[in-house]
C-alpha positions as CSV (number, residue, x, y, z in Angstrom):
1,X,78.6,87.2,103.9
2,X,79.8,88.5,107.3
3,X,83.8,88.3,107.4
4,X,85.1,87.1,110.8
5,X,88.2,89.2,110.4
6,X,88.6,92.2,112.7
7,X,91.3,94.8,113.4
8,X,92.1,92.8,116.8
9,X,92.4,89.6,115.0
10,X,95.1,91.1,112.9
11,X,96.3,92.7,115.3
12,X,97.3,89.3,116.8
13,X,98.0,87.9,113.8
14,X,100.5,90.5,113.5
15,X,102.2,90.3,116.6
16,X,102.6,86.5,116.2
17,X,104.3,86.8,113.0
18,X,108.0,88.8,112.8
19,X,109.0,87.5,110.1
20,X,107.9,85.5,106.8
21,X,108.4,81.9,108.1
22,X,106.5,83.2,110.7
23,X,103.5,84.0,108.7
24,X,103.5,80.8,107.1
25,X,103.6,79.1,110.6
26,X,100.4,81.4,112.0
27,X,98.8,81.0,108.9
28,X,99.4,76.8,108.6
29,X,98.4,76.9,112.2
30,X,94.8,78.2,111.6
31,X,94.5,76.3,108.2
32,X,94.9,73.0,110.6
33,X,92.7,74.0,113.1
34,X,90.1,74.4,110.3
35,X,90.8,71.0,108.6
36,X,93.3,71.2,106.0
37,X,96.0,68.9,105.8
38,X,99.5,69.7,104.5
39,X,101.3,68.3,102.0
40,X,104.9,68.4,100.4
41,X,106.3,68.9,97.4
42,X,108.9,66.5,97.7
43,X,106.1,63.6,98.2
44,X,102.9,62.5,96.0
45,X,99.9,63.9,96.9
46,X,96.8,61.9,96.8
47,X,94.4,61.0,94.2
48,X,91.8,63.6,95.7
49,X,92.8,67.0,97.0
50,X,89.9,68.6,99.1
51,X,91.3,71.3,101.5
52,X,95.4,71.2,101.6
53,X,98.0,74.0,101.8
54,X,102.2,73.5,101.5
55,X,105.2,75.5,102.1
56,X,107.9,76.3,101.0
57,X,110.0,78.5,103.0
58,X,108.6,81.7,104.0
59,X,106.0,81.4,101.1
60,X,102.7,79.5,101.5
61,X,99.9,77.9,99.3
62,X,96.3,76.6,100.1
63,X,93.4,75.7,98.6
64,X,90.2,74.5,98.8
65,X,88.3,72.4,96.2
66,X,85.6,73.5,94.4
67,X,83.3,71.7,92.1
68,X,84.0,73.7,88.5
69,X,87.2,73.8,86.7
70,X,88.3,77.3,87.4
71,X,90.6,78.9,90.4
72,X,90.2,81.9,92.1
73,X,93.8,83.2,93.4
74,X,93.9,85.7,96.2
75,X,97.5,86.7,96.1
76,X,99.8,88.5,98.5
77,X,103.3,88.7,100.3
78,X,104.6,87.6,103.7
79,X,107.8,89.6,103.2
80,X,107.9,93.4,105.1
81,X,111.0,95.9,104.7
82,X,113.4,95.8,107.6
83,X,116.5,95.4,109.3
84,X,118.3,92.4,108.3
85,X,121.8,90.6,110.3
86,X,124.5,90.6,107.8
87,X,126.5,87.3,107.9
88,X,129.8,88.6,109.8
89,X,127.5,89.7,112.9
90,X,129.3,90.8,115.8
91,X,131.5,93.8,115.6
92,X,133.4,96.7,117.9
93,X,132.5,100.3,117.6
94,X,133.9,103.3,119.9
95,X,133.8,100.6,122.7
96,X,130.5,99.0,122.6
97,X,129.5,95.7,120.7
98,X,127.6,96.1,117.8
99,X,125.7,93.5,115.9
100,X,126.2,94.3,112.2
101,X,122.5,95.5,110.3
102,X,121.3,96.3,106.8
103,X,118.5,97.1,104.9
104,X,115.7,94.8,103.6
105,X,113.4,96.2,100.9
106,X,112.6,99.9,100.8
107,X,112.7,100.4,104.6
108,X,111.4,103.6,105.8
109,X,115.3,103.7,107.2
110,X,114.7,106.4,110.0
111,X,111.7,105.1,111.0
112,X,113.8,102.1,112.5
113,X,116.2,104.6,114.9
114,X,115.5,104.7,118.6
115,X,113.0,101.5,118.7
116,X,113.4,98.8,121.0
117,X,113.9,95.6,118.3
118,X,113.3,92.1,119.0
119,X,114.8,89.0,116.8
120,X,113.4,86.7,114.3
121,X,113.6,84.5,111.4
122,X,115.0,80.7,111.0
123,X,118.2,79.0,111.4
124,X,119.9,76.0,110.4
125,X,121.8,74.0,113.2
126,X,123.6,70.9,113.3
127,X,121.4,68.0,114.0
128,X,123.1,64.7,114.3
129,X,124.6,64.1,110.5
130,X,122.1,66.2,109.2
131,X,120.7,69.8,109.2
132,X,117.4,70.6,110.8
133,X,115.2,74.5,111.1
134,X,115.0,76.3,114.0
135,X,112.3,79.2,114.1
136,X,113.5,81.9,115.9
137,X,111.0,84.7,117.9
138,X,113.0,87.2,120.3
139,X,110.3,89.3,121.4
140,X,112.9,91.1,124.1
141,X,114.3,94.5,123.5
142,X,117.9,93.3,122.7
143,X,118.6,95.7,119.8
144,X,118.3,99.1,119.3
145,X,119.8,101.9,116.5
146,X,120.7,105.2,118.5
147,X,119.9,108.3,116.4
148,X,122.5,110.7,116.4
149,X,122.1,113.8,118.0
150,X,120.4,116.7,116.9
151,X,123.3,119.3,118.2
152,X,126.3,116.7,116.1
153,X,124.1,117.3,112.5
154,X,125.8,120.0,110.5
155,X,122.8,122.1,110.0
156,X,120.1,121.0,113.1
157,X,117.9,119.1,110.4
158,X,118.9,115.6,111.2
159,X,120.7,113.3,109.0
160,X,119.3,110.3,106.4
161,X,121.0,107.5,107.6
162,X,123.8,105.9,105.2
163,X,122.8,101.9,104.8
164,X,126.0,100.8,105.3
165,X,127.9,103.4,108.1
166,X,125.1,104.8,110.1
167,X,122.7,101.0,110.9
168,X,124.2,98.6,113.4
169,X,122.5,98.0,116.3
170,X,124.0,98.7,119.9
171,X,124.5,95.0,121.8
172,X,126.3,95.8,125.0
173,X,129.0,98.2,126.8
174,X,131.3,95.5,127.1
175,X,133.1,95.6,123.9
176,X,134.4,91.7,125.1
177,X,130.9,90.3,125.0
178,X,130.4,86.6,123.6
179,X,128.4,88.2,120.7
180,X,124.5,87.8,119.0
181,X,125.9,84.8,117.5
182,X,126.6,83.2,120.8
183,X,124.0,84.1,122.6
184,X,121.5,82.8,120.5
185,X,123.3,79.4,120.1
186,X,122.7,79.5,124.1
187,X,118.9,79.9,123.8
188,X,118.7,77.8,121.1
189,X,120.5,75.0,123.1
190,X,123.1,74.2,121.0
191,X,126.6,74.8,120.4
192,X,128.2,78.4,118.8
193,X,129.5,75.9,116.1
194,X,125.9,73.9,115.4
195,X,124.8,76.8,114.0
196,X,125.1,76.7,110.4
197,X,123.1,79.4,108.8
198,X,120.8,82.0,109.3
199,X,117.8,84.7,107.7
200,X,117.4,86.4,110.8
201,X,115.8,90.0,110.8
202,X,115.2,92.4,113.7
203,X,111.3,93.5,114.6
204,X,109.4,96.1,116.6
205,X,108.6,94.6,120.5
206,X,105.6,97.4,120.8
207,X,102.6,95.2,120.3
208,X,99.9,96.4,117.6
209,X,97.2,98.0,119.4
210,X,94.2,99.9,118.3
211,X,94.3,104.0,118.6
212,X,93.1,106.7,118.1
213,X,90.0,109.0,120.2
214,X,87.3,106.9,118.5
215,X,89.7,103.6,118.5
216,X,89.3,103.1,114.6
217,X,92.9,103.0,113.5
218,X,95.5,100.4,114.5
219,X,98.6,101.0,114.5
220,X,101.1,98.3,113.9
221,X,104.2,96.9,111.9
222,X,104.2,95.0,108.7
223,X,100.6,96.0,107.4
224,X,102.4,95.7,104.2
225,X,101.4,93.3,103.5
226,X,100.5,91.2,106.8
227,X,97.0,93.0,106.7
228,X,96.3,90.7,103.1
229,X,98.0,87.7,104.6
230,X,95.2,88.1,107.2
231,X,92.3,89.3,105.1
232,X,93.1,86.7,102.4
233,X,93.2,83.8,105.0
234,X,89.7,85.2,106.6
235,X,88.0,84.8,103.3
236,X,89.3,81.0,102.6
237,X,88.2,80.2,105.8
238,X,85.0,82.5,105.7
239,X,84.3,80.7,102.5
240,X,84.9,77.2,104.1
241,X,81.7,78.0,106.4
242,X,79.2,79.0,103.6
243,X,76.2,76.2,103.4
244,X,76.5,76.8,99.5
245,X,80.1,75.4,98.2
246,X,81.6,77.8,95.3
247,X,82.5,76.0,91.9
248,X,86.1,77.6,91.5
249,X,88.8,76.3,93.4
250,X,90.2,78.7,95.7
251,X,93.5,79.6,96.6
252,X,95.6,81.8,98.8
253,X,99.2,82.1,97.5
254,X,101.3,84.1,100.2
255,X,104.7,84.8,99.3
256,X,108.3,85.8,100.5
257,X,110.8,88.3,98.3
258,X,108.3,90.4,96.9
259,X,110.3,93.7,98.5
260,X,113.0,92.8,97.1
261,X,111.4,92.0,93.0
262,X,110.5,88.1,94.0
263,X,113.0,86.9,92.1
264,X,113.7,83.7,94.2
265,X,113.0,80.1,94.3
266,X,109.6,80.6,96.5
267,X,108.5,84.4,95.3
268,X,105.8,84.9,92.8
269,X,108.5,84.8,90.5
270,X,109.2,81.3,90.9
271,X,107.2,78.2,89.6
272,X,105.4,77.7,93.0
273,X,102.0,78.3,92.3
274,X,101.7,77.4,88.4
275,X,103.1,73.9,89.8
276,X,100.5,74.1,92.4
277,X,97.6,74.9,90.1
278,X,99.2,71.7,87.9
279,X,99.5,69.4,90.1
280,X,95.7,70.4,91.7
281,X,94.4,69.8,88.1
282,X,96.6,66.5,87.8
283,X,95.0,65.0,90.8
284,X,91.7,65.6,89.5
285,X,92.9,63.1,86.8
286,X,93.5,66.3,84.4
287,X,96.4,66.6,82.0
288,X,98.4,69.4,80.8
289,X,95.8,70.7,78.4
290,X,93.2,70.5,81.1
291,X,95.6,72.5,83.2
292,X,96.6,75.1,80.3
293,X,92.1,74.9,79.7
294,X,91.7,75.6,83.7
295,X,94.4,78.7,83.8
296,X,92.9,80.9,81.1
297,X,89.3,80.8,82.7
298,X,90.7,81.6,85.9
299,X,91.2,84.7,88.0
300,X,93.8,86.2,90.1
301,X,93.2,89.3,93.1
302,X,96.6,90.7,93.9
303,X,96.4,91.7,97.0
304,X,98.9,94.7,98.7
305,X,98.1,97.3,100.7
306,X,97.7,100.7,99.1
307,X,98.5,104.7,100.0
308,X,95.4,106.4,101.8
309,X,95.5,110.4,100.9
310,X,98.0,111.5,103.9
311,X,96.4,114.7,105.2
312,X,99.5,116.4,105.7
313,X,100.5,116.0,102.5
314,X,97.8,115.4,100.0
315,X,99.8,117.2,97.7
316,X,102.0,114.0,96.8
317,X,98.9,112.6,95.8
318,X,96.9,112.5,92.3
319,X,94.2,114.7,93.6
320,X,91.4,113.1,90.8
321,X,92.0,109.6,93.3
322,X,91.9,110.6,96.6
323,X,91.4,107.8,99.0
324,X,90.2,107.6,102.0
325,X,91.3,105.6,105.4
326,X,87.8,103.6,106.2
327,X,87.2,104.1,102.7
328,X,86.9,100.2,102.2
329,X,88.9,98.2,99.5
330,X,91.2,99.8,96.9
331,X,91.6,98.6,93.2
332,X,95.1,100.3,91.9
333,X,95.5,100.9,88.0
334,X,98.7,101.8,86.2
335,X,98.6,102.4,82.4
336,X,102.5,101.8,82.8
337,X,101.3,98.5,84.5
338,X,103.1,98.5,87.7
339,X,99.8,96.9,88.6
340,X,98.2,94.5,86.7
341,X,94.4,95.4,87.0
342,X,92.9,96.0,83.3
343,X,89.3,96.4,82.3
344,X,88.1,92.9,83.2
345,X,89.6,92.0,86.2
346,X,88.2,95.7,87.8
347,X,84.9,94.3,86.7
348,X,84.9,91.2,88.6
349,X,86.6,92.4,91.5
350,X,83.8,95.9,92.0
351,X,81.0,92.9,91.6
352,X,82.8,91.0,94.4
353,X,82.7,94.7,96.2
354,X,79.0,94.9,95.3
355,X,78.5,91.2,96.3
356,X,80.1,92.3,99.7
357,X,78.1,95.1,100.3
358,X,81.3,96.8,100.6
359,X,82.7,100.4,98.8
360,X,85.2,100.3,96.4
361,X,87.8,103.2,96.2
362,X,90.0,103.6,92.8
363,X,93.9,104.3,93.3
364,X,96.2,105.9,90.9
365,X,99.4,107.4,91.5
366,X,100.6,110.4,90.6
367,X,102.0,110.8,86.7
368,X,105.3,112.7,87.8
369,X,106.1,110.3,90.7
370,X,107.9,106.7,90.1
371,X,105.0,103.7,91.2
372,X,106.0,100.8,92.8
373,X,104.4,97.3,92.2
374,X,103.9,94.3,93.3
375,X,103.2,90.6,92.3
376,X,100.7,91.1,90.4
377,X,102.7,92.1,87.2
378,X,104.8,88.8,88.1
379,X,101.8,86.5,88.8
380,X,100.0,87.9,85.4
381,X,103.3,87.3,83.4
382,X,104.4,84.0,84.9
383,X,100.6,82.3,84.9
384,X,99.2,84.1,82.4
385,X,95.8,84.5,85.0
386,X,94.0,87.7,84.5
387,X,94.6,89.3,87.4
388,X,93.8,92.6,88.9
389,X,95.7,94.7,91.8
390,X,93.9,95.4,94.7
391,X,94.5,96.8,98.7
392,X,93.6,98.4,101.6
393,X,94.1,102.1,102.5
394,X,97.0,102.8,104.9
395,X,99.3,105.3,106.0
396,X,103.6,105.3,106.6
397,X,103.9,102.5,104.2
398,X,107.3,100.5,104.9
399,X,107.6,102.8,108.1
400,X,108.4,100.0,111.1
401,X,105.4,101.2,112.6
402,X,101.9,101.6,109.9
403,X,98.5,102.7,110.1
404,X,95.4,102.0,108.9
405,X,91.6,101.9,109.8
406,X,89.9,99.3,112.1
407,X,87.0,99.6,109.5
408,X,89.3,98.7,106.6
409,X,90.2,95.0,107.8
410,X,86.4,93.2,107.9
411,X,85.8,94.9,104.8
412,X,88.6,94.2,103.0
413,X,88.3,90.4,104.1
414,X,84.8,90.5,103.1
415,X,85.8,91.4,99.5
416,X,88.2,88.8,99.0
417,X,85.4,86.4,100.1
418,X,83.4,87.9,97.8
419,X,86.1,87.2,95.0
420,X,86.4,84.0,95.8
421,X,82.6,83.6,94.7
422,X,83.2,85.4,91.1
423,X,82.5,82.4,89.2
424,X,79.2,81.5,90.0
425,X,76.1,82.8,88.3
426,X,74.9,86.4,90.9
């Protein structure tokens, strides 16, 4: 199978998406244009569910039928580590306006100095009696964090920026200014007093853009994980076009909060996509022990992006597992299971590899250094699905600005494709 995803595809897809509800919007927007038709929770769905997808909040399920009674979950996370407005906003500092920052996630924090940032996220305004959404997208350079200077740093080394002292953003010189708050109520069109609530987060204005003497790296924010959200949506769509149907269902679950342990009411912590798989299963005229049947034959690929071997410090890395930017796909294994790949999910996942035609590069982290996760663990404990851990190679992970290779995105797309695929007869 030839993947239709391309490091200038996500490259848009990137720059379209700032934040989570973002992501969900792009990603709903090429699901429609493809066929699917959305459908919410709060309503019944119909008898027969072919091609459908639904939200809920910055987190997003779809699926597409197959004819066997299996799924195949691709996995991943719209959430990225940033800079996120705190609820009292506008504040006063030596003069100047401020608007009042603080970290989401494990933020690379100095990474986020001395960039222009832009404005994004959702909020809730007054509509009428009721309470309607509002995606917001400031691409403008209206923020930025002012490093301080090198000569003011006790000993000429720079300083790590405190999270709470050393982050708000510089708004204006006129320390009377009507405020963020304001001024967004103004390009929203409504009052300062319609607007009720707010998950608003600030964003890099550089567009992604391909680099490099050869062009085969991009460089670009949020390829954790925005680079699965891309790949994953490729290979459902990818799939979609095949002339030969698969038997499992399969489903792309994208979801908010995993930076931050996905413990909410729409990260892969919550009962989003078991209710999903149920109620798929119920529409098919299944019942619960069809459903509980139809979970432990099926397969999940966790999808996160995953360290390439930095070159200027390859010591940091397990030197047995050194891997490689254009390497292709990445399967992560952690015997403390931070991921959640064991024996027989790496063996369907390196078939789908094989299948694609693609390499397949082994990740584990170094013994003496603390491993982060992802949702896999969660998915895996929640669902009970098999499921293994797997990425693409990048550099500056949860830096505002990431790399990776432009070679990495088609095959990593084509993987997942293959994945999808993983349980039908080779």
């Amino acid at each position: 199978m030839v993947a239709s995803a391309s490091a200038a595809g996500l490259a848009s897809f990137i720059d379209a998406s700032p934040s989570p509800f973002h992501v969900c919007a792009t990603v709903a927007a090429e699901l429609l244009d493809a066929g699917f038709a959305e459908v919410a929770e709060t309503q019944a769905w119909p008898a027969e569910l072919g091609r459908c997808f639904v939200r809920r909040g910055g987190s997003i399920i779809a699926w597409s039928s197959g004819f066997g009674d299996t799924f195949r979950i691709v996995g991943g996370h719209t959430d990225s580590p940033n800079l996120r407005v705190k609820q009292h906003i506008d504040r006063v500092s030596a003069g100047l306006s401020t608007v009042a920052l603080e970290p989401y996630g494990g933020a690379w924090l100095n990474s986020w100095l001395d960039r222009d940032l832009g404005l994004s996220g959702r909020v809730s305004v007054l509509d009428g009696d009721g309470v309607a959404e509002r995606l917001v997208k400031i691409d403008e350079p209206i923020l930025r964090v002012p490093q301080l200077a090198i000569h003011l740093s006790e000993d000429r080394k720079g300083v790590t920026p405190d999270p709470q002292r050393h982050l708000d953003a510089l708004w204006s010189t006129d320390p009377d200014s009507p405020g963020l708050l304001a001024w967004l109520a103004q390009r929203l069109g409504v009052a300062d007093t319609d607007v009720l609530g707010w998950e608003l987060m600030t964003h890099d204005v550089e567009p992604s853009r391909i680099v490099g003497a050869e062009q085969d790296l991009l460089s670009a924010p949020r390829l954790d994980n925005q680079a699965t959200c891309y790949a994953g949506l490729r290979a459902l769509l990818d799939v979609g076009e095949t002339t030969r149907p698969p038997s499992a269902t399969q489903v792309l679950a994208l979801f908010d909060h995993e930076e931050v342990g996905s413990g909410s009411q729409r990260g892969a912590a919550s009962d989003f996509l078991a209710s999903v798989c149920e109620r798929i299963v119920l529409a098919r005229g299944g019942g619960r022990d069809d459903y509980l049947r139809v979970m432990a034959g099926s397969f999940c690929a966790s999808g996160d992006m995953a360290h390439a071997t930095h070159p200027n410090y390859a010591d940091r890395h397990e030197p047995g597992h050194q891997i490689r930017l254009g390497g292709g796909p990445v399967l992560k294994v952690n015997q403390n299971l931070r991921y959640a790949s064991d024996a027989t999910g790496a063996g369907v996942f390196e078939q789908a590899c094989r299948r694609a035609g693609v390499p397949l590069q082994r990740y584990v982290h170094r013994a003496d250094l603390p491993c982060g996760s992802t949702i896999g663990p969660i998915t895996a404990t929640r669902t009970g699905l098999v499921t293994v851990d797997v990425g693409a190679p990048q550099l500056a992970m949860h830096s505002a600005r990431e790399l990776m290779a432009v070679a990495d995105v088609p095959m990593y797309s084509a993987a997942l494709a293959a994945f999808y695929f993983s349980a039908d007869t080779p």
